[in-house]
C-alpha positions, 0 to 999 in steps of 0.5 A: 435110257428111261427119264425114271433111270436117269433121275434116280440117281441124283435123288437122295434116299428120301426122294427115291422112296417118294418116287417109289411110293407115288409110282405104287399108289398112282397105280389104277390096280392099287388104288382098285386094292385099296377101295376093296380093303375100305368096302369091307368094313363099310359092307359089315357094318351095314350088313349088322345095321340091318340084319344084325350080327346073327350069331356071327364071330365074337368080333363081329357080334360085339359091333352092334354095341360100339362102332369101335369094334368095326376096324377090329372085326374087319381086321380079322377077317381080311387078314385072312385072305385081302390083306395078304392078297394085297401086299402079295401083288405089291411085292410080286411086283417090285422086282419081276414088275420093273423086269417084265416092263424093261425098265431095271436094266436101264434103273441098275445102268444109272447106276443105281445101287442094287442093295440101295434098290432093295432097300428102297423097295422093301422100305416102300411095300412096308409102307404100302402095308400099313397105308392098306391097314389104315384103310380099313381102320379108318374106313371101319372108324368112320362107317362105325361111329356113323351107324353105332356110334364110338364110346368106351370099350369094354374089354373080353376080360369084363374091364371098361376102357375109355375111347382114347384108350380104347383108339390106343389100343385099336392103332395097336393091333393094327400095327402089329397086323402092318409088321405082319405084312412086313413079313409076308412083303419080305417073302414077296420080294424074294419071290419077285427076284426069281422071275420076271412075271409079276403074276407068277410071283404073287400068286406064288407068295400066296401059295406060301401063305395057304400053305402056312395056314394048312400047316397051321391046322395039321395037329400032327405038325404042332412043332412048326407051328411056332414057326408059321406067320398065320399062326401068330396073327390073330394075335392082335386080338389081345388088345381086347384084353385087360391088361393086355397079355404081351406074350403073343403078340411079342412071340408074332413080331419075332416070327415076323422079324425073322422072316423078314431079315432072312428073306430080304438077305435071301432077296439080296443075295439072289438080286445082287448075283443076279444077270440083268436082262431086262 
């Protein structure tokens, strides 16, 4: 029996979570994944510095007046892809990772509750969600505040908000996109109870994700599109605005949160059920 198997245990949840989260971020992978999320906002804002924004996205022409609106744009662009990119590997992994290395037989042996597992896991990849939004957030802050400078921020509704505000509003936005992450983990960690090769599983919560935002860009299919995660995250960008409008983003964390309860009890009623062989 695995020494990992055997301590866990006589580890309250606390200590299980911990293990859990230093075992995701020891990984030379996630670190890798990190350092990528962190060279986007760093790779912008050099690239303005000495080119200037060129008629880019509205976010990423605002950069060049405030270094504010570094982490902001960085935001919208690696929602797109690195974001969910990143927690799909995460939470292809949990599950199918643990099988493919052998070593969940011996974690369920000790035993370890399974719904206890879950929790633990889920709890862990939204965690790592947020630690990947605050790697760009404070990445951007920093190569911002260097080469732009950090002041007040004046909003898409013509309003001037001061910097603490204005830093209120950025950990706002971000932390809606971390709920959204949540979203797509929960899906990840389904996915990742259905087979033992972590690669497939990502890969496949990935095919999810593309194929919510072609849905999202079908007219025809307007119906689902409340429905649809991708079509409520660029919802963030409300915290430009002053006031700032809540509807959206409140209309995203119920999307988010159905997906999140209905997938993780699909994940538990599948992992529950499930014949551990590996």
């Amino acid at each position: 029996m695995s020494k990992r198997g055997t301590s866990a245990s006589k580890r309250l949840p606390g200590r299980f979570l911990a293990s859990e989260l230093k075992l995701i971020m020891g990984r030379r992978r996630n670190q890798a994944g990190l350092a990528v999320l962190a060279a986007v906002p760093i790779v912008l804002a050099v690239a303005v510095a000495i080119w200037g924004s060129g008629g880019g996205p509205d976010l990423v022409s605002l950069v060049e007046g405030n270094g504010v609106f570094v982490p902001l744009a960085a935001l919208g662009v690696e929602i797109a892809m690195f974001l969910p990119l990143a927690i799909a590997m995460l939470s292809g992994d949990t599950i199918a990772g643990e099988a493919n290395l052998g070593t969940l037989r011996y974690l369920l042996a000790v035993p370890v509750g399974r719904t206890r597992l879950l929790l633990v896991k889920y709890a862990s990849l939204c965690i790592g969600a947020f630690i990947g939004v605050g790697t760009i957030v404070v990445a951007g802050l920093v190569v911002g505040g260097l080469l732009f400078g950090l002041g007040p921020m004046t909003t898409l509704s013509g309003t001037q908000l001061g910097l603490g505000t204005t830093l209120g509003r950025l950990v706002l936005g971000a932390a809606y996109l971390g709920c959204a992450l949540c979203a797509i983990a929960a899906v990840g960690l389904f996915v990742s109870t259905l087979t033992e090769q972590p690669i497939a599983a990502t890969i496949a919560v990935m095919i999810f994700v593309i194929l919510c935002t072609i849905l999202g860009a079908i007219d025809q299919l307007a119906w689902l599109h409340p429905w649809l995660i991708t079509n409520h995250l660029m919802a963030f960008i409300d915290v430009l605005r002053d006031p700032v409008p809540f509807d959206g983003m409140l209309r995203g964390l119920g999307v988010f949160a159905s997906y999140a309860v209905v997938f993780w009890l699909a994940a538990w009623a599948r992992f529950t059920t499930k014949d551990i062989t590996n």
